[in-house]
C-alpha positions as CSV (number, residue, x, y, z in Angstrom):
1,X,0.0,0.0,0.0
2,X,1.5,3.5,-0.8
3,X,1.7,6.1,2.1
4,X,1.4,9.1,2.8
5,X,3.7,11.3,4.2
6,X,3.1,14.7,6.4
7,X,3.1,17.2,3.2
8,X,0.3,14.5,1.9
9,X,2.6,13.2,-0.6
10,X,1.9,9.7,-1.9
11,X,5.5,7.6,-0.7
12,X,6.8,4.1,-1.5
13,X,8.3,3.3,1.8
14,X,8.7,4.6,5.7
15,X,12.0,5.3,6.5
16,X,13.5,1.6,7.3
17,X,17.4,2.4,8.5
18,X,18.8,4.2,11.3
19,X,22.5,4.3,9.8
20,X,23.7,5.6,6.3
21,X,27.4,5.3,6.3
22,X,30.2,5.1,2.7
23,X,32.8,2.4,2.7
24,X,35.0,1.9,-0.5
25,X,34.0,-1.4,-2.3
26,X,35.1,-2.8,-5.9
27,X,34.7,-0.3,-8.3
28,X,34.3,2.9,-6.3
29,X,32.1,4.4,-3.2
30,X,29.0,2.6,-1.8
31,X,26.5,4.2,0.2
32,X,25.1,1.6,2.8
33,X,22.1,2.1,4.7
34,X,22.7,0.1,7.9
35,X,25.4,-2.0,6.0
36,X,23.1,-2.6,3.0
37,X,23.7,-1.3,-0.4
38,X,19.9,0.3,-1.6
39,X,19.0,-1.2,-5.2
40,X,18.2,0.3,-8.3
41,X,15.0,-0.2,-9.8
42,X,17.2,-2.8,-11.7
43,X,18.5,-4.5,-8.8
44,X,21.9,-2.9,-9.1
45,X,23.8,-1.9,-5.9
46,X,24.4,2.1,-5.5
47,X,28.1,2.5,-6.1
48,X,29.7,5.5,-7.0
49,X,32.6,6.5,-8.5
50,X,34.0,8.9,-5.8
51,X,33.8,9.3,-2.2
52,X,32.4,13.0,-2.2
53,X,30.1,11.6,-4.8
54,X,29.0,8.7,-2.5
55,X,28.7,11.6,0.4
56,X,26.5,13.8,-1.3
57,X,23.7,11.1,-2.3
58,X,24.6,9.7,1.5
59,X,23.3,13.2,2.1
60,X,20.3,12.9,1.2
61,X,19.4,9.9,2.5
62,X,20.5,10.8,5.8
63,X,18.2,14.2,5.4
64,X,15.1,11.6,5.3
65,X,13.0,11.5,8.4
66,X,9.4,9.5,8.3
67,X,9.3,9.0,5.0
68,X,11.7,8.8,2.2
69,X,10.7,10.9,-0.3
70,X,12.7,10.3,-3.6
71,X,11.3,13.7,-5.1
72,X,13.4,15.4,-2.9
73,X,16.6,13.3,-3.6
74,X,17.4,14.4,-6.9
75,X,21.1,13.0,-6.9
76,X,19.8,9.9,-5.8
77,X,17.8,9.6,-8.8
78,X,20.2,10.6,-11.1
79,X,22.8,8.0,-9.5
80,X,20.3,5.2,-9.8
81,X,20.1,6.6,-14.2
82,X,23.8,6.8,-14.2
83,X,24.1,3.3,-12.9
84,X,21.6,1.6,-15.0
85,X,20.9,3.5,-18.1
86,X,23.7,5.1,-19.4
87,X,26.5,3.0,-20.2
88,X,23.6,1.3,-22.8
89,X,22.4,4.8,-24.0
90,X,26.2,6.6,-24.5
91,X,25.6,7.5,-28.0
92,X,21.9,8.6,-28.0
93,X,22.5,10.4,-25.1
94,X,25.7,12.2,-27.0
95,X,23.7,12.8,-29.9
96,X,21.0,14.6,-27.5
97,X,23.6,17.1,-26.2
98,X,24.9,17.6,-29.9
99,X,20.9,18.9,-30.6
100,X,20.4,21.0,-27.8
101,X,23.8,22.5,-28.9
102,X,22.0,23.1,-32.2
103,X,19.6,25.4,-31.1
104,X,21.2,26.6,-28.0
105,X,19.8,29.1,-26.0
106,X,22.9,31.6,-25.8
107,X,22.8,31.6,-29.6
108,X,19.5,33.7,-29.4
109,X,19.7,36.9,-28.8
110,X,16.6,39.2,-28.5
111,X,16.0,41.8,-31.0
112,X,14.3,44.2,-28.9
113,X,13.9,46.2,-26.1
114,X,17.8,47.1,-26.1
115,X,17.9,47.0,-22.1
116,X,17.5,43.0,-22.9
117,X,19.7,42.9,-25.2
118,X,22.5,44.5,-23.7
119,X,21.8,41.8,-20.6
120,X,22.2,39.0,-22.9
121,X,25.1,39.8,-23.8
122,X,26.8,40.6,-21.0
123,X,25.9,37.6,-19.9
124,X,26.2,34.7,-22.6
125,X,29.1,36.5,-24.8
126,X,31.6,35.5,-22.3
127,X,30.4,31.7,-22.2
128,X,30.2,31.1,-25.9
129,X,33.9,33.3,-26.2
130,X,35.3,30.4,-23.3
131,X,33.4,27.5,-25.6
132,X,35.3,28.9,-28.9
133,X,38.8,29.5,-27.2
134,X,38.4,26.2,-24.9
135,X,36.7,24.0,-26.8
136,X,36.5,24.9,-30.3
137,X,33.2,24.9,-30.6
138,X,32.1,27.8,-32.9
139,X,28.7,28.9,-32.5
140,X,26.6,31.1,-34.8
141,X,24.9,34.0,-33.6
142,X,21.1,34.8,-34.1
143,X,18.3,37.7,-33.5
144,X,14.8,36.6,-32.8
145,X,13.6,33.2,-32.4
146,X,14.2,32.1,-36.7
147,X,16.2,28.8,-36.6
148,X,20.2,29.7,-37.4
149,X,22.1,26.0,-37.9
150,X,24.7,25.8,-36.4
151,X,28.0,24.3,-38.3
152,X,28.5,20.9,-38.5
153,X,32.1,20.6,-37.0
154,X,30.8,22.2,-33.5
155,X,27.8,20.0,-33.5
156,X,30.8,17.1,-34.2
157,X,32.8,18.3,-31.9
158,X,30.0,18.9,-28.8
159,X,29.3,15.5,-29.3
160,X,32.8,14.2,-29.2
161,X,33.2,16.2,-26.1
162,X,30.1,14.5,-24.3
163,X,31.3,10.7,-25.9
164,X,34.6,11.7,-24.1
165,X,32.9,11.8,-20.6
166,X,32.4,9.1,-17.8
167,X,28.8,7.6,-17.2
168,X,28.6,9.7,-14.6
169,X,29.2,13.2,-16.0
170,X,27.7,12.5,-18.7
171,X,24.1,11.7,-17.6
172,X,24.6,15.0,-15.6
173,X,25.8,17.0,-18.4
174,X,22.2,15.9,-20.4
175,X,20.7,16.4,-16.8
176,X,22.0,19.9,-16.7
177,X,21.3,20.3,-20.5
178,X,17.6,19.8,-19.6
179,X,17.4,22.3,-17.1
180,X,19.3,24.9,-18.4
181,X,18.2,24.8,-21.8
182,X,21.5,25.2,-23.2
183,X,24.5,22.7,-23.8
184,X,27.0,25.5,-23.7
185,X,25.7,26.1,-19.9
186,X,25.6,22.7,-19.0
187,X,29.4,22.5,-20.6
188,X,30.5,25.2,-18.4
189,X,29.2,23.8,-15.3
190,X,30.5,20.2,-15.7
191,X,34.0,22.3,-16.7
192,X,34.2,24.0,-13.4
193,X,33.9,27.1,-15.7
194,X,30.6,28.4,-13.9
195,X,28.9,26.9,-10.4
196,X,25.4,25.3,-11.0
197,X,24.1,28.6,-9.4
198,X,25.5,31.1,-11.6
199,X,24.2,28.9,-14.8
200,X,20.7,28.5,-13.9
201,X,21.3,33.2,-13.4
202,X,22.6,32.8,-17.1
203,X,19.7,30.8,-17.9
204,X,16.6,32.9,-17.5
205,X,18.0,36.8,-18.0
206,X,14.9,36.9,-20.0
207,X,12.3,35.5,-17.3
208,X,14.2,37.6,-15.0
209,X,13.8,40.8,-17.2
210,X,10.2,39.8,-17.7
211,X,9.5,39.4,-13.8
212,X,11.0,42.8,-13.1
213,X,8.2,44.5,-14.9
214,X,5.6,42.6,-14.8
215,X,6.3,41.0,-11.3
216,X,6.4,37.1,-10.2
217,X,3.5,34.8,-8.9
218,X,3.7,32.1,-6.3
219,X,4.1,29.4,-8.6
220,X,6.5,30.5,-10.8
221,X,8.9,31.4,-7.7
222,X,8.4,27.5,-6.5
223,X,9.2,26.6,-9.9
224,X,12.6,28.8,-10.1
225,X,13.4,27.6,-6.3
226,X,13.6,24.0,-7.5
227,X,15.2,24.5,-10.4
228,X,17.7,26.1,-8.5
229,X,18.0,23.6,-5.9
230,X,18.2,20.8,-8.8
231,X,21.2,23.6,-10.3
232,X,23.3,23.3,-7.1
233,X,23.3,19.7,-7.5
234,X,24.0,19.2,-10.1
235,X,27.0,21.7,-9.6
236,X,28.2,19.9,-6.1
237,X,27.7,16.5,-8.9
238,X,30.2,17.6,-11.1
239,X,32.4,19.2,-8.1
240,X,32.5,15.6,-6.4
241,X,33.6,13.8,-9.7
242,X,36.8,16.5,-10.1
């Protein structure tokens, strides 16, 4: 029978272990809860790569009380996808991150009012300057929201550059990806170029322009609150596998 916990939020399971402790096994960091490994929905044990990376999902099962609630264990659930889906899913997921970088965000600048635009690019310039320099990945630049492809050796080279990662950063970097909308953020953030923070800032300077004049509701500061709790993961993420 599901539960329910005290925010009313249908659970899977009360909170079963008193311990959650790390202890290096075969093939990296294990997080045990009371000496036991917790499964993935495939049955596989939870074994990371790296003790700080082990510590921060041990985090968050530590942070349960009653109930475990696995909506608010967001590296948890991404180390249960790293473990079971992407070693299976490397290319696809390479050739994901080469399409967002086809229609990235930062490529699409505003063409009006000019307050926005100057925003934009005080913001993005320097990220897709560091991507060309760093990375050789050339981006074209647009006005408006008209499609502008982008040229076939950066698209080949983004997705070299996500081919070239670990399991681990690699279902972060499409993780990130998602959130941000924007590969070239996502890049930046799994480079220790930018902290998950200051990329999910870079990320809406047009919903932040827009709520400055025409003001923010409940909802949509929820909404912006976890996304920038899922952003500071997913920086501490990338930080842990350094």
């Amino acid at each position: 029978m599901a539960l329910k916990g005290p925010d009313d939020t249908v659970q899977t399971a009360r909170r079963f272990y008193k311990a959650v402790t790390v202890q290096p096994v075969d093939g990296g960091f294990a997080v045990l809860l009371d000496g036991r490994s917790p499964k993935s929905p495939g049955g596989l044990p939870m074994v990371l790569p790296t003790q700080a990376l082990a510590d921060l999902v041990a985090a968050e099962w530590e942070g349960q009380a009653e109930f475990i609630l696995m909506a608010r264990m967001p590296a948890t659930r991404l180390a249960f996808t790293a473990i079971e889906k992407t070693a299976p899913s490397r290319a696809a997921l390479a050739d994901e991150f080469a399409r967002y970088a086809g229609s990235d965000a930062l490529c699409y600048f505003a063409d009006q009012p000019n307050e926005l635009i100057l925003r934009q690019t005080a913001a993005w310039e320097p990220v897709l300057q560091w991507a060309l320099e760093e990375h050789a990945l050339a981006f074209e630049r647009a006005a408006g929201v008209i499609h502008r492809p982008q040229p076939v050796k950066t698209l080949e080279q983004a997705r070299a550059l996500a081919l070239a990662m670990d399991d681990f950063s690699l279902i972060a970097l499409l993780s990130a990806t998602s959130l941000f909308g924007s590969a070239l953020l996502a890049l930046a953030v799994q480079r220790g170029r930018l902290t998950g923070e200051e990329a999910h800032h870079l990320a809406r300077v047009d919903e932040a322009f827009q709520e400055e004049r025409w003001g923010v509701d409940e909802e949509a500061a929820d909404r912006t609150a976890n996304r920038l709790g899922e952003a500071r993961m997913l920086g501490a993420w990338f930080d842990a596998l350094r």
